[in-house]
Structure formats: C-alpha cells, structure tokens
N, C-alpha and C positions, 0 to 999 in steps of 0.2 A: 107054282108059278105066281110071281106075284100078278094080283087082281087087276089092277091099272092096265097092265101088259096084257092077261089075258083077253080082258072088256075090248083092249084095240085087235087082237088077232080076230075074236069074234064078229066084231062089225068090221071088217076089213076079209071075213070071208063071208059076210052076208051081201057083197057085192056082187053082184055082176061083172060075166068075164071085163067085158070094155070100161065097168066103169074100176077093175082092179088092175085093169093095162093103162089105165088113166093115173092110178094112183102111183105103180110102180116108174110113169115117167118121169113124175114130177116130184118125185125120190129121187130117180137119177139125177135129174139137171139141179137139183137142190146139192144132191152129194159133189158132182164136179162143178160147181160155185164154190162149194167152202170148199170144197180140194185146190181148186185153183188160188183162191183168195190167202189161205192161211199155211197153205204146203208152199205149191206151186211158183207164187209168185216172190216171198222170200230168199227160195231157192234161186232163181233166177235172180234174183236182185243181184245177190251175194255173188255169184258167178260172172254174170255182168262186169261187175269192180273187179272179179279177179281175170276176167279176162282183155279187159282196159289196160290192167297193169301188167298183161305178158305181154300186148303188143307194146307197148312203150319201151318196154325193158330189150324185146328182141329189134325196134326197131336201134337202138343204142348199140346193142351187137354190129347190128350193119353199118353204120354209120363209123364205127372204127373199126371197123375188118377195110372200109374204105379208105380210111387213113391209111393204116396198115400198110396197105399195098398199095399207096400214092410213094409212101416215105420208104420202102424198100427198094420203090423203082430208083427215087432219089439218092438213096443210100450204095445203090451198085453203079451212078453217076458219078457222085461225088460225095463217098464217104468221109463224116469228121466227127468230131467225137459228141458234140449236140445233138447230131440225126441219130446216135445210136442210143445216147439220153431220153430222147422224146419217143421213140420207138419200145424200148422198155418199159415206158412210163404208161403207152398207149395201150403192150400187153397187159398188164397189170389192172388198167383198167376194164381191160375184155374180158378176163379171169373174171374180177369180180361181179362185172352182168352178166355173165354165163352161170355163176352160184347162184346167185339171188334170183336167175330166171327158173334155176333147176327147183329151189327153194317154191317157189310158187306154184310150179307145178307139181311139186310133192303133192299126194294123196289123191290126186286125180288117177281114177280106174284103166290098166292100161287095157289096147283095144283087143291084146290079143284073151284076156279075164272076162271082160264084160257079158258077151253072149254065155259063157258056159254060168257066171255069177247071177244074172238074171234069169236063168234056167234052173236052175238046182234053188233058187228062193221059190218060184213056182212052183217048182215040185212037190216042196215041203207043205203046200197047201193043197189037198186031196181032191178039194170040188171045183178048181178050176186045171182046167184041159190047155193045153197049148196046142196051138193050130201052126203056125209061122215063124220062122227067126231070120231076116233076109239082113245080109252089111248092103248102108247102103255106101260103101267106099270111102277112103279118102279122100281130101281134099284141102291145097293148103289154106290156114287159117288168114282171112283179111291181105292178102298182097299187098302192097305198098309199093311208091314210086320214090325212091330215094333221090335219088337226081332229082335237080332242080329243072332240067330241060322237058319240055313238053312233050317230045319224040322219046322220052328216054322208057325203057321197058322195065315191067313192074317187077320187084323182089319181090321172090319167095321168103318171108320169116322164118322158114325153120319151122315152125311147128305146121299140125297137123288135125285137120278135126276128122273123125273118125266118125260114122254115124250105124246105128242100128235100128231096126224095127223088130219091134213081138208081138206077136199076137196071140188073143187065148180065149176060152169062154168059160164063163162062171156069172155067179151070184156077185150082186156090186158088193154088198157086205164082204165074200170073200176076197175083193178086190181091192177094194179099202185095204185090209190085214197084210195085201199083199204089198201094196204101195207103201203103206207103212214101215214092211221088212223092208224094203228097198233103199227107203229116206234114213234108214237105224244102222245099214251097216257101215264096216270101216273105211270104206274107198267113196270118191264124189264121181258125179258126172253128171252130165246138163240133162236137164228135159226138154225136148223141143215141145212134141203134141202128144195128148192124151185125148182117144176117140171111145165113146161107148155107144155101141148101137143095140136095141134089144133084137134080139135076135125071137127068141118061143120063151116067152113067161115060164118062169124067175130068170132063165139066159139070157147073158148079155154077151154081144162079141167087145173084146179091148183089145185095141190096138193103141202102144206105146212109141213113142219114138223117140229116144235120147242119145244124145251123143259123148265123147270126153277128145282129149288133146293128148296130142304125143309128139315127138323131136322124128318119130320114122314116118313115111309114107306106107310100105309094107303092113296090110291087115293078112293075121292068120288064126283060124279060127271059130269061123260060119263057113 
C-alpha cells in the first residue's frame, strides 16, 4: 500500500469513535457537494433544455389538432377546394412535430425498464443491499391552457412523467461506483433527490429519486 494512504488510514483509526463519525460526515456532505456540483447539476441542466423543448414542441401538436378540428367542422359545412388545401397543409405540419417531438424523446428510459435497470446496476455491486423500489406514478407532464379564455380547462400534452424511488445501504465509496454506473449507461432519465443518511458506521441509507417521460400514462413494472 502506498505510504501516503496507509499514514491516512493509520491516523484516521487512531480516532475515536465520535471523532471518526465526525470525519465520515463531513466525507459525506463533501462527496454530495461535488456529486451535486459536477454530476448532478449538469445533468439536470441538460434535461431542463430538453424538457422546455418537448413542451413547445407538444404544445404546437395541440395547437393544430385545434385547427384541425375547427377546419373539418368547417369543411363538413362548406366544403371547397382551399379548406381541403390548408387542411392537408395543417396535417403535414402535425406529422412533422409529432417526429421531431418523438425524436427528442428518443433515449429517455422507458418507465416500464427503469426499476428492473436500476436494480440489476445495484446488484452488480455486492456491498450495497437494496432495502425499497416504490413508482411513485404517473402524472401528466406541465398541463397547459391552450384557449385564450380564462374559464377554459387545462390540456393534457400527451406526455408523461413517470417517477421512482430506491432505496439501499452501503459504503458512500460503493455508492459513488454505483451512481457512476447509472450516469454511463445507454438510456437517460432525471434526477430529482439524492438523500444519504448514516445509518451504523461505515453504512449509510440512499435513497434516490428519478424520474423519465413517456407518451402512456400506464406504469408496469414495480
């Protein structure tokens, strides 16, 4: 072992219990600062923008599915050959914010993968224990009031946010490793809260809570 490292484990067990439960806290809230700082808060950045840009995108779907069905009412009034012009022109333009909304939502985790995806990365790490996995449901993403009237009732966009809790106990170090695997793999999804409590030295309890988006309501799978 190199000398540096072992001179710290040797004064770091030449403490006392209180004063080595003093040191491993201010481990912790040092490790979830730079967790939040240089993981966390990127991540969320980035998400942020991408989820500005679904609701724009799906509020543009409603807004001509609006049209849509103003211009067919008027089309089974007084059908002529412009309403059936600007009607096509209006699908056309639905088609293509329906791609580019599907398009943005590519690579987002869908809800029914997540709990078993976040369970099987756990696994693979031997010294932390899973205690909990609870959905906590769906719900749709941001409603909006399309009507310009004040009495008018809010749209659903179509999407979905989905949310999950896990809980586990382990070593922060193995917790770290695990957070890690989680930020590496192929699929995204939000973070909302990251909680560590020490539970009995070196354990700590984690609870995580992340979410992702989907076009169904229906969670299967917790």
């Amino acid at each position: 072992m190199n000398p540096q490292i072992q001179n710290m484990f040797d004064k770091f067990n030449a403490l006392n219990q209180r004063e080595r439960i003093s040191v491993m806290l201010l481990s912790l809230v040092a490790i979830v600062i730079i967790f939040t700082e240089f993981v966390l808060a990127p991540i969320n950045k980035k998400h942020d923008i991408a989820s500005t840009q679904l609701k724009s995108s799906v509020t543009q779907v409603k807004q001509l599915e609006n049209q849509i069905s103003a211009l067919k009412v008027q089309k089974n009034r007084d059908p002529d050959f412009q309403l059936k012009q600007k009607l096509k022109l209006l699908n056309e333009q639905l088609g293509k914010v329906n791609t580019q909304l599907k398009e943005k939502m590519h690579g987002l985790i869908e809800p029914t993968q997540m709990a078993k995806v976040l369970e099987v990365v756990l696994t693979q790490n031997t010294d932390l224990k899973l205690e909990r996995v609870q959905s906590l449901g769906a719900v749709p993403l941001a409603p909006i009031n399309i009507s310009e009237k004040k009495d008018a009732k809010a749209e659903n966009l179509g999407i979905y946010r989905h949310g999950l809790q896990i809980e586990f106990k382990g070593s922060y170090l193995s917790t770290l490793k695990y957070l890690k695997a989680l930020d590496e793999l192929p699929w995204d999804f939000y973070w909302d809260v990251l909680e560590l409590n020490v539970d009995e030295y070196p354990t700590s309890v984690i609870t995580i809570t992340v979410h992702t988006l989907s076009f169904h309501e229906g969670w299967i799978g917790v």
